[in-house]
Backbone as a printed PyTorch tensor [residue, N CA C, xyz], in Angstrom:
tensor([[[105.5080,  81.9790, 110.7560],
         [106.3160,  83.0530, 110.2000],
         [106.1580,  83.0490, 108.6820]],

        [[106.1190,  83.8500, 108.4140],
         [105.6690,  84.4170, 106.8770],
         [107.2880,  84.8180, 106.1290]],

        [[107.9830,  84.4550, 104.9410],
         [109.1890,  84.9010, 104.0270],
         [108.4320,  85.9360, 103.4800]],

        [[109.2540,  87.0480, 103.8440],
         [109.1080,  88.2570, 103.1170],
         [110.5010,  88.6090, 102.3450]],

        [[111.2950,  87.9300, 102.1300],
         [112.4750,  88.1220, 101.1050],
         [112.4820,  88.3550,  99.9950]],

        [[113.0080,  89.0420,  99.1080],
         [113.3770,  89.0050,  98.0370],
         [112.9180,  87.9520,  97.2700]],

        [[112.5670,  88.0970,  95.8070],
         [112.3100,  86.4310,  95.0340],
         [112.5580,  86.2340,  94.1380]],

        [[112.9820,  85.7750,  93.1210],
         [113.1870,  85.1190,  91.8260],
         [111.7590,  85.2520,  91.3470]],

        [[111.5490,  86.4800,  90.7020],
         [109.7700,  86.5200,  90.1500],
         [109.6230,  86.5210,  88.5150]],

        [[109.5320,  85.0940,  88.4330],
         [109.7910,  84.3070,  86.8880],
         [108.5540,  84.1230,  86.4820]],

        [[107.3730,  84.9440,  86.8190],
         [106.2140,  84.5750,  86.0470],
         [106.5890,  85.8900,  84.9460]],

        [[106.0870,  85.6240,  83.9900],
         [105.9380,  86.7690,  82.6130],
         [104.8490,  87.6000,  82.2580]],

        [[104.4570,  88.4260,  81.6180],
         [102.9350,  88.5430,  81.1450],
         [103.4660,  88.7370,  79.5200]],

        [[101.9720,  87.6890,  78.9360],
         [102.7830,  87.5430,  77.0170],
         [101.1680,  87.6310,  76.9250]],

        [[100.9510,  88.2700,  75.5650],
         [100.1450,  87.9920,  75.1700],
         [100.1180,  86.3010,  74.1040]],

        [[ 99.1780,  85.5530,  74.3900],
         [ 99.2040,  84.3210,  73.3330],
         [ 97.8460,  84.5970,  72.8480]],

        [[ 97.7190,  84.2770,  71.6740],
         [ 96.5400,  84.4100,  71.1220],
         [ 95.8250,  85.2810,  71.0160]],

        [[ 96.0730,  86.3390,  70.9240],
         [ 95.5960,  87.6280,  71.5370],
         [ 94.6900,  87.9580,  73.0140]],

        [[ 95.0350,  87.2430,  73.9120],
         [ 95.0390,  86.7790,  75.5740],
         [ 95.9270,  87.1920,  75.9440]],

        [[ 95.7580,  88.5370,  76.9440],
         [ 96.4730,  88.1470,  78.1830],
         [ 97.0950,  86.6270,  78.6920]],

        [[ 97.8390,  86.9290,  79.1230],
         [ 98.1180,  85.7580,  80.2520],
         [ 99.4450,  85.6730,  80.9680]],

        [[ 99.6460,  84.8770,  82.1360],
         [100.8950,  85.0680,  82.9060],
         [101.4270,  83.8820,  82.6090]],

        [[102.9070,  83.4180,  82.5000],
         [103.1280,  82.2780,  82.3410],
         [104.4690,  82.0440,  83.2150]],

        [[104.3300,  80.8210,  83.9370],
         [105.4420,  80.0170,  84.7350],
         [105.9290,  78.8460,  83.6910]],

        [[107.7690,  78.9590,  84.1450],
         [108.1630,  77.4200,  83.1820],
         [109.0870,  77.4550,  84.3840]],

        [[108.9170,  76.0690,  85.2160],
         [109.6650,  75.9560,  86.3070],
         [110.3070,  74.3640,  86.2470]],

        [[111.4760,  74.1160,  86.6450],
         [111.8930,  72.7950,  86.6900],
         [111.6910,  72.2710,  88.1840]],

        [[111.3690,  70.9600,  88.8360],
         [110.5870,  70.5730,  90.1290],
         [111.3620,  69.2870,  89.7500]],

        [[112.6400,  68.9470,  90.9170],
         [112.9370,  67.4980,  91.4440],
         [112.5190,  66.8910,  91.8260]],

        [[111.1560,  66.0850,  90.9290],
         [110.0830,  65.4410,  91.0790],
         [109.5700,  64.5890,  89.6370]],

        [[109.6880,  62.9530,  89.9820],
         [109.0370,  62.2780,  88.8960],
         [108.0110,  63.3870,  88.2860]],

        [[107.8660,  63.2920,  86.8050],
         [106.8770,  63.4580,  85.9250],
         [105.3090,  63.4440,  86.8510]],

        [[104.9180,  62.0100,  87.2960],
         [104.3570,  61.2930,  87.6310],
         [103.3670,  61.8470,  88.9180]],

        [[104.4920,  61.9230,  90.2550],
         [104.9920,  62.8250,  91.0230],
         [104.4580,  64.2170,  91.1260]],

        [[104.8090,  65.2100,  89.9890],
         [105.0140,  66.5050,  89.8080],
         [102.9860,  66.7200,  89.3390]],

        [[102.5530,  65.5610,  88.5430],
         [101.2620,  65.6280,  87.7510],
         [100.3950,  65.1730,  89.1230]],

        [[100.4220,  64.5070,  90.4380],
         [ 99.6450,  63.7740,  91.4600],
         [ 99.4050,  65.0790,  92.5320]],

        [[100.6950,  65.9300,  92.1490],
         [100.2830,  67.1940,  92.7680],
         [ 99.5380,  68.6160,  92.3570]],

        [[ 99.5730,  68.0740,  90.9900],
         [ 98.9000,  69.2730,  90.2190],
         [ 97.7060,  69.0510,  89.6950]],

        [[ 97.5720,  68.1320,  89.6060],
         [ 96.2080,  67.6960,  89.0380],
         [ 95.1320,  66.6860,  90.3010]],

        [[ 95.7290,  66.1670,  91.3310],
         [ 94.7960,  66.1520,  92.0100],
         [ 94.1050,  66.6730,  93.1610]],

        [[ 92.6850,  66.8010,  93.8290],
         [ 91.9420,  67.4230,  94.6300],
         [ 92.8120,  67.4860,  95.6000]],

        [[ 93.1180,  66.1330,  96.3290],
         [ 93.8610,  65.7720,  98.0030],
         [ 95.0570,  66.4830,  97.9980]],

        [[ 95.9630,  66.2270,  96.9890],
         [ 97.4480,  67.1150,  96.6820],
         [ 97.1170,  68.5880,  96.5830]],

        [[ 96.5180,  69.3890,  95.8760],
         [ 96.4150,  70.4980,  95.3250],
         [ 95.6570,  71.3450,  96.7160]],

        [[ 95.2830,  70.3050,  98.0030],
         [ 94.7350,  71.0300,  99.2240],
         [ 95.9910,  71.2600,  99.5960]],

        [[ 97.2320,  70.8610,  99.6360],
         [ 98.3040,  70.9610, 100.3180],
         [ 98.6660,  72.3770,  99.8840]],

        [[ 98.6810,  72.9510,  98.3590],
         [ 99.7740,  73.8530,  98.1770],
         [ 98.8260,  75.0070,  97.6460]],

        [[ 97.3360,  74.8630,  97.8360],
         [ 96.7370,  75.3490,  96.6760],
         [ 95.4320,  76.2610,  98.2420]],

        [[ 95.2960,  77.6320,  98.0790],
         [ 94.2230,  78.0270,  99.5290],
         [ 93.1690,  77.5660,  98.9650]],

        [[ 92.4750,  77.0190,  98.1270],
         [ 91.4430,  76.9530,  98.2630],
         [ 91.0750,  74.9870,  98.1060]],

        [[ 89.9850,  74.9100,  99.0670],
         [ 89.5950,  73.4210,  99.0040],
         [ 89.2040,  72.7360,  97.8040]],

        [[ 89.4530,  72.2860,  96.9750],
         [ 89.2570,  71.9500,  95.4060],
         [ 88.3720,  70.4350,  95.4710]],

        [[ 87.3530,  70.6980,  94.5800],
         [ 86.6080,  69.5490,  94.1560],
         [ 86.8920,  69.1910,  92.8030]],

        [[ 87.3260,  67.9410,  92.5630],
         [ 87.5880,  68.1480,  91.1050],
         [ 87.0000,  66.7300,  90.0530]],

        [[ 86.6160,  66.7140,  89.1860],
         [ 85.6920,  65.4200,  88.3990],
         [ 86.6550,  65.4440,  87.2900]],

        [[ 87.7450,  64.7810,  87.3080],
         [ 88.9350,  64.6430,  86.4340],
         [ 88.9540,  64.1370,  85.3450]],

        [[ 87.9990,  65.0220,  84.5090],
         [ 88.2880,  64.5190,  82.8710],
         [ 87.3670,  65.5930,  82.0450]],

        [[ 87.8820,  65.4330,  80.9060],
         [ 87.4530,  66.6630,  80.1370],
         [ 86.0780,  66.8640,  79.9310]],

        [[ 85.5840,  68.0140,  80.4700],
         [ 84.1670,  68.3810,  80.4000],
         [ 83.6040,  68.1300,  82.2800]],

        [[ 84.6040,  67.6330,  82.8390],
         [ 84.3850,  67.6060,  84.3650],
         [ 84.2300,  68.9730,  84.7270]],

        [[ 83.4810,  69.1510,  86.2390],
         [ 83.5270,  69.7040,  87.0020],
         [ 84.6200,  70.2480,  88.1280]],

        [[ 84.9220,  71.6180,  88.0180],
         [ 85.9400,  71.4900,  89.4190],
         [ 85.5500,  72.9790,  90.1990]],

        [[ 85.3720,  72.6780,  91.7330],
         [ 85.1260,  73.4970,  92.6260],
         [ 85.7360,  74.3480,  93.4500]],

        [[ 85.8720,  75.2140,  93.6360],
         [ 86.5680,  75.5900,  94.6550],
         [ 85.9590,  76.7580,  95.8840]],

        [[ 86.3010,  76.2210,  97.1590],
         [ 85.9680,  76.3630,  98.2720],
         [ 86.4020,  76.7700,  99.3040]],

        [[ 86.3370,  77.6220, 100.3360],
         [ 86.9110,  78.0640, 101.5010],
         [ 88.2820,  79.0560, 102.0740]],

        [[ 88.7260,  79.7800, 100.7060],
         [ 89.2910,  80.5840, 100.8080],
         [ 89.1400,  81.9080, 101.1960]],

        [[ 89.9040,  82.5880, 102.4880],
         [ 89.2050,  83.5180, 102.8400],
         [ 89.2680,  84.7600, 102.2280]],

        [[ 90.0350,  84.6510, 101.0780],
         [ 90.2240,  85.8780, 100.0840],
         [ 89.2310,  85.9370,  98.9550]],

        [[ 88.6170,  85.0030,  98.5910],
         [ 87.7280,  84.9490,  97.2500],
         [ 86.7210,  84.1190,  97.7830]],

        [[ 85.5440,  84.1520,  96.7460],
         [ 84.2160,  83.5620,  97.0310],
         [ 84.1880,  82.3250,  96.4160]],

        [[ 83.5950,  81.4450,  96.4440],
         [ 83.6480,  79.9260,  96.0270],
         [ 83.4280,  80.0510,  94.5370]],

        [[ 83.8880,  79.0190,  93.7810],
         [ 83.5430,  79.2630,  92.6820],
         [ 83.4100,  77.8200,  91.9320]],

        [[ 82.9700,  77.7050,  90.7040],
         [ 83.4350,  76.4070,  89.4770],
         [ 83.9140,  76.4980,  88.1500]],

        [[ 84.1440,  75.7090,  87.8260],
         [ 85.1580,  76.0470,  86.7740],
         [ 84.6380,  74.5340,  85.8190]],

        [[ 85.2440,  74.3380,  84.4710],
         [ 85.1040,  73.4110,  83.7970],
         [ 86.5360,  72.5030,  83.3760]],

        [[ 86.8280,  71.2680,  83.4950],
         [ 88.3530,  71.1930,  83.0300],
         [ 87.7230,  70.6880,  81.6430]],

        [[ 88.5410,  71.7740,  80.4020],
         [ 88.2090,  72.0950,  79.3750],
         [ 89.6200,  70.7780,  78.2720]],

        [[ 90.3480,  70.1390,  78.9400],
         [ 91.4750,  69.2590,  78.2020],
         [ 92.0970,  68.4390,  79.6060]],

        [[ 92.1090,  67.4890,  79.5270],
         [ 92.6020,  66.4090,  80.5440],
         [ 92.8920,  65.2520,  79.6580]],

        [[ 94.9040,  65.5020,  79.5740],
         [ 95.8610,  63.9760,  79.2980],
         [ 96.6420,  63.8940,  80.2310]],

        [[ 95.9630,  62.7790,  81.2440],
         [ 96.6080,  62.0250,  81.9670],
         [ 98.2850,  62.3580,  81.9320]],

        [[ 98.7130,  62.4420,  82.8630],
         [100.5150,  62.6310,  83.7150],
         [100.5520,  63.7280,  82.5100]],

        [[100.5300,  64.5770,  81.8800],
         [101.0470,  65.4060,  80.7820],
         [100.1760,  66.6220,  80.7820]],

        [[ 99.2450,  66.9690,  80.6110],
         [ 98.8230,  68.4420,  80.3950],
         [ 96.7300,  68.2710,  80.9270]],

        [[ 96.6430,  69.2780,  81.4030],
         [ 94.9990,  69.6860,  82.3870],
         [ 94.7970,  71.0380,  81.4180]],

        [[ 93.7240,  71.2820,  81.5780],
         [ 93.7330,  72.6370,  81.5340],
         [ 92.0800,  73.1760,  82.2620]],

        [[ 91.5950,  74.1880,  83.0330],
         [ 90.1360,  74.4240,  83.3630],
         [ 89.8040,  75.8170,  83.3270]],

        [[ 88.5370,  76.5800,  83.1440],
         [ 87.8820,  77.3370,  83.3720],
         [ 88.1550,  77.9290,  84.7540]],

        [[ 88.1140,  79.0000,  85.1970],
         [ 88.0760,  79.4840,  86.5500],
         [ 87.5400,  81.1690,  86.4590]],

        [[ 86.0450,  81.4200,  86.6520],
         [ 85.7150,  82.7620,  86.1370],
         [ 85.7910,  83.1770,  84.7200]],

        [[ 86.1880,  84.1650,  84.7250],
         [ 86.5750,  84.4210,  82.7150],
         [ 87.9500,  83.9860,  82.4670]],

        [[ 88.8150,  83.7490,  83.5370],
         [ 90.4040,  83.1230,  83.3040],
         [ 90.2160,  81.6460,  82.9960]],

        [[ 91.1710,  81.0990,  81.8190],
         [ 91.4210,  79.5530,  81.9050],
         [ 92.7740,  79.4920,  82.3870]],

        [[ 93.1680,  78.2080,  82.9800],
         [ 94.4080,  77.9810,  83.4830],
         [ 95.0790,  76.6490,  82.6890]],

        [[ 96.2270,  76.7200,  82.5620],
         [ 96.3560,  75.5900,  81.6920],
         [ 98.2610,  75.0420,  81.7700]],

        [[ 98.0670,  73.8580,  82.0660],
         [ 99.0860,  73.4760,  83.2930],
         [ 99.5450,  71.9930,  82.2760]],

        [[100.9310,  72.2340,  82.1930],
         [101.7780,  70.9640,  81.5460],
         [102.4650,  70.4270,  82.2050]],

        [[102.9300,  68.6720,  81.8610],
         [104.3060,  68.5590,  82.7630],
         [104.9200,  67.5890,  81.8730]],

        [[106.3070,  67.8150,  81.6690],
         [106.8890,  67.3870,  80.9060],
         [108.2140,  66.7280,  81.5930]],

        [[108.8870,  65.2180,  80.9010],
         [109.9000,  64.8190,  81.7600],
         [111.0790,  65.6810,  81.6400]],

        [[112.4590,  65.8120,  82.4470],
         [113.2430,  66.8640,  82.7930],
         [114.8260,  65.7760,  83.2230]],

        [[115.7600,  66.1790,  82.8920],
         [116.9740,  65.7750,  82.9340],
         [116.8910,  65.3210,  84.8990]],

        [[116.8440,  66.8020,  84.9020],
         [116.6270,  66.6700,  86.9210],
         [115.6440,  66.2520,  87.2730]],

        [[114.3820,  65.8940,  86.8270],
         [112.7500,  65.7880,  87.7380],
         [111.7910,  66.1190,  86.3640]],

        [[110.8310,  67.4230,  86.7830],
         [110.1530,  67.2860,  85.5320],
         [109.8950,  68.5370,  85.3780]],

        [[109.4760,  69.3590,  84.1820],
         [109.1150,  70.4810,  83.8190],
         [107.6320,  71.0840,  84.0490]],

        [[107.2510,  72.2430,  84.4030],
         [105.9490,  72.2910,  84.4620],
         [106.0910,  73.8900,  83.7700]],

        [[104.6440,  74.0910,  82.7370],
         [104.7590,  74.9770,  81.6770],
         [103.4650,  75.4180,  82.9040]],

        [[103.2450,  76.6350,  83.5500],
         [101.8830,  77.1220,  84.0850],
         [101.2580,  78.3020,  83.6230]],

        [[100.1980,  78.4770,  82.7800],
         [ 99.6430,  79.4810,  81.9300],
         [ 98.5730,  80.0310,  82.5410]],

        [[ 98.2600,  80.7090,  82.8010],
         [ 96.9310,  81.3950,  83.1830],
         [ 96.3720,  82.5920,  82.1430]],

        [[ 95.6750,  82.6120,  81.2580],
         [ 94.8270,  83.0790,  80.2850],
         [ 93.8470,  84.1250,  81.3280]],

        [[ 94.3350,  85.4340,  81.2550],
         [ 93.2950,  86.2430,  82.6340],
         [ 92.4150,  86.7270,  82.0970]],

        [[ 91.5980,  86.6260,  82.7040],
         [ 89.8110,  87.0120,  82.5140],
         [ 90.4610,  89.0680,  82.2250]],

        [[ 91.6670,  90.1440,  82.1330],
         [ 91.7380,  91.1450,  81.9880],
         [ 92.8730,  91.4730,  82.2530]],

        [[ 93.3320,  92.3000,  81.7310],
         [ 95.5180,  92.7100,  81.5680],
         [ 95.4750,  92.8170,  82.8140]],

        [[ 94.7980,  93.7950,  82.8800],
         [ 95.0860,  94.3740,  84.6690],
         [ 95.4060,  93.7750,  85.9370]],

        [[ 94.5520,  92.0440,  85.4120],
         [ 95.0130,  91.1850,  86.6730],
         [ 96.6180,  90.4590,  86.6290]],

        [[ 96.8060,  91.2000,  85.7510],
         [ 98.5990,  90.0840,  85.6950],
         [ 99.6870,  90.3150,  87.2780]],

        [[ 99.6450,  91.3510,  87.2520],
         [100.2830,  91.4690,  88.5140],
         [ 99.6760,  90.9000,  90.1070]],

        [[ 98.4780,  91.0080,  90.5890],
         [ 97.8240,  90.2190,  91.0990],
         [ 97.6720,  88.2770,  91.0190]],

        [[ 97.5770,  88.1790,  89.7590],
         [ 97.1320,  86.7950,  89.5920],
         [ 98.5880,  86.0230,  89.7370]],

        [[ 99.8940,  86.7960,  89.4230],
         [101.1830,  86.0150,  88.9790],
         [101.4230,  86.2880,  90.3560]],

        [[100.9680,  86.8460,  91.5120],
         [101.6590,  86.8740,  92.5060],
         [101.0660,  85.8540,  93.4260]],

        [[100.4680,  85.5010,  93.0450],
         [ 99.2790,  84.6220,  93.6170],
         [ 99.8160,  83.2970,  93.4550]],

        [[ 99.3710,  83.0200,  92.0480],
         [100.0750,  81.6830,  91.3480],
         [101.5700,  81.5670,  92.0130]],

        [[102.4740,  82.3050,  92.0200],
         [104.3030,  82.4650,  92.2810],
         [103.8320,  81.8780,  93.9740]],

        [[103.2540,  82.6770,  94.9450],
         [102.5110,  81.6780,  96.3120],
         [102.7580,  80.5960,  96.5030]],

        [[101.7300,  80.2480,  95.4130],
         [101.1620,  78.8250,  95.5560],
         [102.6170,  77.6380,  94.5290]],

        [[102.9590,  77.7830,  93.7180],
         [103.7910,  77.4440,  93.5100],
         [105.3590,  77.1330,  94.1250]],

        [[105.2500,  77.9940,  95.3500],
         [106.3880,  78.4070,  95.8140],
         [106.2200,  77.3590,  97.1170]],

        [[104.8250,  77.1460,  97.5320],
         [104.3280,  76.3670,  98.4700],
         [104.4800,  74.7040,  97.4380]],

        [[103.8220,  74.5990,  96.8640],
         [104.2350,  73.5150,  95.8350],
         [105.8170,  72.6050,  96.1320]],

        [[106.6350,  73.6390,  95.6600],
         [107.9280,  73.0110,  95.9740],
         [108.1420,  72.1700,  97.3950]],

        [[107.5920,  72.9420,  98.2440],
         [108.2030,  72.1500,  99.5470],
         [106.9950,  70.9100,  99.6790]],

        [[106.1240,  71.0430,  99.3980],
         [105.2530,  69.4840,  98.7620],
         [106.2140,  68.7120,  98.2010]],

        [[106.7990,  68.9300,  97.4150],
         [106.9530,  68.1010,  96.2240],
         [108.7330,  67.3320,  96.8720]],

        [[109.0810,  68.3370,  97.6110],
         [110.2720,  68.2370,  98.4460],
         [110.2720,  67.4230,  99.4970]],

        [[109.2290,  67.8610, 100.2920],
         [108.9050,  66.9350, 101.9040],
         [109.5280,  68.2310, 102.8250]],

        [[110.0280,  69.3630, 102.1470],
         [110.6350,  70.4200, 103.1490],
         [109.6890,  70.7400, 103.9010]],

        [[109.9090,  70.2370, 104.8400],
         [108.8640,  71.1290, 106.0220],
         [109.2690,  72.8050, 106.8470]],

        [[110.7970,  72.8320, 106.2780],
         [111.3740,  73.5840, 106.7960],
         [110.9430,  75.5040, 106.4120]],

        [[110.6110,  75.3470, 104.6800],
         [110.4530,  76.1240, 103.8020],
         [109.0610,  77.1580, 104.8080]],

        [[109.5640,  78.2060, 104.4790],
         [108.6570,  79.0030, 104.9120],
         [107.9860,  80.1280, 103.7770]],

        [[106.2130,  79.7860, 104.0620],
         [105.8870,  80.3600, 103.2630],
         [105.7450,  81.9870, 102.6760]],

        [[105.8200,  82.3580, 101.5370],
         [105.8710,  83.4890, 100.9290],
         [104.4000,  84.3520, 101.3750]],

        [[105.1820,  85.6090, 101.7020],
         [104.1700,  86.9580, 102.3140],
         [103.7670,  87.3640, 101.0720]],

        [[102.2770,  87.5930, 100.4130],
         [101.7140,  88.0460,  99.1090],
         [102.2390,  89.2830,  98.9190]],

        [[101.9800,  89.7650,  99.5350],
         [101.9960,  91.6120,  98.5680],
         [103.3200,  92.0170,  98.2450]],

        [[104.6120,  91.9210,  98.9140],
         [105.5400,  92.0020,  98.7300],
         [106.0410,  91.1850,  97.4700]],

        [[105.1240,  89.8500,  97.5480],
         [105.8550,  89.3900,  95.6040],
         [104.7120,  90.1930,  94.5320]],

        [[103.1720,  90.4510,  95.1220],
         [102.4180,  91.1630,  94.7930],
         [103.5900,  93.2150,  94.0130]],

        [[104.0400,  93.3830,  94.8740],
         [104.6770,  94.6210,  94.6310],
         [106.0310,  94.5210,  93.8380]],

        [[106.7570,  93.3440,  93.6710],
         [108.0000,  92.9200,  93.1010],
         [107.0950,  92.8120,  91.7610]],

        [[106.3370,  92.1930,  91.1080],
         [105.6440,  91.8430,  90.1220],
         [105.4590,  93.2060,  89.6050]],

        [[104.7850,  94.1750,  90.1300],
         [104.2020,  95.5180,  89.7200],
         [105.2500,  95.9450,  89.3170]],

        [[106.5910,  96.0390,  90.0970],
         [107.2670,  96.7250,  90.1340],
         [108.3370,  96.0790,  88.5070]],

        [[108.3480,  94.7150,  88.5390],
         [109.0110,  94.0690,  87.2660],
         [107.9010,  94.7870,  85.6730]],

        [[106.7270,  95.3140,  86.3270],
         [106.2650,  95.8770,  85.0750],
         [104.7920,  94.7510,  84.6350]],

        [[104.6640,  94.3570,  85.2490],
         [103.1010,  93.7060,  85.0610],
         [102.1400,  94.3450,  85.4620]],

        [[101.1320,  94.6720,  84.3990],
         [ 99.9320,  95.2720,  84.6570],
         [ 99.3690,  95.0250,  85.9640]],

        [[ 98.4520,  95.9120,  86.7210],
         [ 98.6090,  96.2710,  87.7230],
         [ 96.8480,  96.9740,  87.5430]],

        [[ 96.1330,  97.2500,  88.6400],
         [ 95.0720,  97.6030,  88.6310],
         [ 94.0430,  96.9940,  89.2440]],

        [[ 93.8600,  95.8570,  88.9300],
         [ 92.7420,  95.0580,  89.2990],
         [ 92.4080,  95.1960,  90.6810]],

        [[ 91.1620,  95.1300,  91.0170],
         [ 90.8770,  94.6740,  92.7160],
         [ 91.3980,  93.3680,  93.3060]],

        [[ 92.3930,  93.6230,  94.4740],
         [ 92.6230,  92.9750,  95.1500],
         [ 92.1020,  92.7510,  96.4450]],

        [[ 91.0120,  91.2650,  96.7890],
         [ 90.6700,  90.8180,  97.6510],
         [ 91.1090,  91.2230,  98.9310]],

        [[ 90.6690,  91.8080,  99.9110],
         [ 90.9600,  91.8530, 100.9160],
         [ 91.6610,  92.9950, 101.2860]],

        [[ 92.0930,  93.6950, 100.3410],
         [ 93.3960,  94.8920, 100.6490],
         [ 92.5480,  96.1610,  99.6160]],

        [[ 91.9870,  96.3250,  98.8450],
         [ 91.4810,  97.1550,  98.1480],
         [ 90.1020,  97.0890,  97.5920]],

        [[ 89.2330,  95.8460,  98.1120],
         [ 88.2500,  95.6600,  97.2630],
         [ 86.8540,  96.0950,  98.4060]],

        [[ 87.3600,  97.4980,  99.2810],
         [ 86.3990,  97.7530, 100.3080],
         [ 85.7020,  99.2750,  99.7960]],

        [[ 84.2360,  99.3840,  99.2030],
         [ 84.1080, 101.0680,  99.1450],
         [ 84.6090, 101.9620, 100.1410]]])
């Protein structure tokens, strides 16, 4: 069964640097430690993340990704890697760039995505909000949590006013 409810849709679109980009700041009742074993590594990041990830964990490494039936395989470069604290990698013309910081309750995670074009903000933040949303019940042990239906946070996003346009895999990207 798929959650098609309503959501708390806390990704943003800011320009930084004169970049696009979408940004998540989420708090996760989860060691620092914890919160970084799921975000930064290959085996963890299969749990919450669709695509199969290869990853060579350190700056100027390699990272892969594989077997998703919405997008084509791809690689990427991790462009900054400090250990339990901040990653960041290449993915197409988008970089992604992912913090974690300790937290009164668990730990903080800052999630940036720098988009390869404005247009993908609404697409890409609905995507990321997914996978993040899947994240939690990782990080929880909830097995109970049921995962989020795309287009509907896909259309909450549009609808909060994030650029909007881009081809979306599978639903619009057919002549």
């Amino acid at each position: 069964m798929i959650n098609s409810a309503p959501q708390n849709f806390d990704g943003t679109y800011e320009v930084i640097d004169d970049r696009p980009a979408i940004v998540f700041e989420r708090e996760y009742p989860a060691a620092p430690s914890q919160l970084w074993a799921t975000m930064a590594t290959a085996p963890a990041m299969s749990r919450w993340f669709p695509s199969r990830v290869q990853l060579n964990a350190h700056q100027g490494g390699g990272i892969v990704f594989t077997g998703d039936p919405h997008m084509e395989s791809s690689t990427g470069t991790v462009t900054d890697w400090e250990p339990e604290r901040h990653w960041s990698f290449t993915w197409g013309d988008s970089e992604v760039d992912i913090s974690v910081e300790p937290a009164p309750e668990g730990s903080n995670l800052t999630f940036i995505e720098f988009l390869e074009a404005e247009n993908t903000a609404a697409r890409n933040a609905a995507g990321w909000h997914v996978c993040l949303h899947a994240m939690q019940s990782v990080l929880t042990g909830d097995t109970m949590t049921t995962p989020l239906d795309w287009e509907p946070v896909y259309r909450g996003y549009a609808e909060k006013g994030l650029p909007t346009g881009a081809v979306v895999p599978g639903i619009n990207d057919k002549n």
